[in-house]
VOMARVO-325257 format. One record per residue (C-alpha): residue number from 1; residue in one letter; chain; z, x, y. Coordinates in steps of 0.05 Angstrom, whole numbers, plus 5000, padded with zeros to 4 digits. Layout:
   nr  rest  kette    up  east  north
  NUM     A      A     Z     X      Y
...
This chain:
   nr  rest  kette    up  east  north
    1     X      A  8138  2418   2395
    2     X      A  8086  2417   2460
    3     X      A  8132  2468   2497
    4     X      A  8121  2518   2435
    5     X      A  8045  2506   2439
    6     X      A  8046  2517   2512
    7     X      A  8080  2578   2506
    8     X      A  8048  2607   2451
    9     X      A  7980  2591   2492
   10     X      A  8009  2625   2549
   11     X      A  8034  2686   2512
   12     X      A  7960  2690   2483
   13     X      A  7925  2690   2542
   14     X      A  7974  2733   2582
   15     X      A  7957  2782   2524
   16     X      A  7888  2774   2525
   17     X      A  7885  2794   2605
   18     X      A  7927  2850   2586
   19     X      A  7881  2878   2538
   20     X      A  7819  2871   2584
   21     X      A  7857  2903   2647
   22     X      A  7872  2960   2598
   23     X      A  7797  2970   2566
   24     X      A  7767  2958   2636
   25     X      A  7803  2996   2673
   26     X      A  7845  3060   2626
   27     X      A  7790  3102   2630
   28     X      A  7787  3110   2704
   29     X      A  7865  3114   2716
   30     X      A  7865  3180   2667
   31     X      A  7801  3210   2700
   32     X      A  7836  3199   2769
   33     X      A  7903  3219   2763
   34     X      A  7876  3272   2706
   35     X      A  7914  3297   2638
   36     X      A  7958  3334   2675
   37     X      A  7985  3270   2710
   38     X      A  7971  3218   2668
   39     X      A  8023  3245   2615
   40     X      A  8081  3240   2671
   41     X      A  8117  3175   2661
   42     X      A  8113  3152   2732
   43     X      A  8042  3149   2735
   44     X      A  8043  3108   2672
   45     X      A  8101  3064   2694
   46     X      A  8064  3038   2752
   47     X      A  7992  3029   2709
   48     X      A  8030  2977   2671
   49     X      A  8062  2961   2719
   50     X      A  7999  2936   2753
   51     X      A  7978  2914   2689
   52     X      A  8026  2866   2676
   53     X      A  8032  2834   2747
   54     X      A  7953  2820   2747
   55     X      A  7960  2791   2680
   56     X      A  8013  2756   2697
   57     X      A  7976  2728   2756
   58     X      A  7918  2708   2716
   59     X      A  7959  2677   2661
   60     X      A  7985  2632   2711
   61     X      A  7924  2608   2745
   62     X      A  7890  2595   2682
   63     X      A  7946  2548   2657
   64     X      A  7944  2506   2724
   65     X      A  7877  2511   2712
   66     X      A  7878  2488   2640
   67     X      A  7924  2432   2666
   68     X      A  7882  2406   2720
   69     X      A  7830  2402   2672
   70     X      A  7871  2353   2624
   71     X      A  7874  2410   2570
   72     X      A  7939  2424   2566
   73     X      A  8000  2370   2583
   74     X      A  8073  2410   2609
């Protein structure tokens, strides 16, 4: 039952750094690369791309974080 927790914990705050990447930083990818660009799938692709690494990143520090802190127990 703790590995469910963990990775519903996880899952939430890998989502949660996905959403701020995105409302931080969507607005100036599209003025950048303009309208033109930003509807070509490339130019997406790697926005997520980046999206998802960071995150990912992030998600990971704050769970060795969270257990160096005695929060959470994996």
């Amino acid at each position: 039952m703790e590995k469910i927790w963990t990775l519903l914990i996880a899952t939430l705050i890998f989502l949660v750094f996905v959403f701020l990447f995105w409302k931080l930083t969507s607005g100036d990818a599209k003025k950048e690369y303009g309208k033109k660009m930003w509807k070509h799938w490339p130019t997406r692709l790697s926005y997520w791309q980046g999206a998802i690494f960071y995150s990912f990143v992030f998600t990971i520090i704050v769970m060795i974080l969270l257990k160096w802190w005695d929060v959470l127990t994996f």
